[in-house]
N, C-alpha and C positions, 0 to 999 in steps of 0.2 A: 490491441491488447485487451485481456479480459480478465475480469477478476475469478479469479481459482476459490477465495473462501476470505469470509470477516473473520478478526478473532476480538470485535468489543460487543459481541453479542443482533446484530441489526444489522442490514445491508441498507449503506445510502442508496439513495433512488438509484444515481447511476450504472450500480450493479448490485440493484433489487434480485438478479436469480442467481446469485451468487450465494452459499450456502454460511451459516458461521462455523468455526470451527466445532464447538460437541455436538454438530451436527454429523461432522465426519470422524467422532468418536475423539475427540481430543480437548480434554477436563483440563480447557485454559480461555481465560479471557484477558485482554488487553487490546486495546486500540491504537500502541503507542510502535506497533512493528507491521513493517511493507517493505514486500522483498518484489522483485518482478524475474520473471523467468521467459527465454528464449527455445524456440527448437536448436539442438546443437546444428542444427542443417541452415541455420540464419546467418547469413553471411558477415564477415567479420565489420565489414564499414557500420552494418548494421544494427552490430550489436552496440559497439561502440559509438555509436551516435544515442544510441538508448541508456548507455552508461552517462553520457558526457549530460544527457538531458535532469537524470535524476539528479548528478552530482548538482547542475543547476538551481534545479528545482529544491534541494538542501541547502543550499545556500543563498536563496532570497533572501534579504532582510525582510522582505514584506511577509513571506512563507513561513519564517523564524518566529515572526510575531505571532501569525496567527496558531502556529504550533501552541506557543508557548499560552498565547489565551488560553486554549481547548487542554491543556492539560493541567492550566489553574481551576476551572470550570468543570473539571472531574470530578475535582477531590469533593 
């Protein structure tokens, strides 16, 4: 996987050449949306293993926490 574009203004290191969004013409910012995307040619166990991982990963309590830090830490 690779990151296609930021939309809170800054790329963490991990995907530094990854562009923010009013970079690609798009007068928004937020940090708080992440969507991920497949070729439609990725085969179905595939995809579905990458669903089953995010829903995961959205439902850590430890992930919840730290969500929830970084979005008091905004304001």
């Amino acid at each position: 996987m690779r990151a296609l574009a930021v939309g809170d203004g800054q790329a963490p290191p991990a995907a530094a050449d990854a562009p923010n969004v009013q970079e690609l013409g798009v007068s928004w910012i937020d940090g708080a949306f992440a969507e991920s995307a497949c070729r439609k040619s990725t085969p179905a166990a595939l995809r579905k293993r990458m669903s089953d991982l995010w829903a995961a990963l959205n439902n850590d309590p430890e992930m919840k926490e730290l969500a929830a830090e970084e979005a008091v830490s905004s304001w």
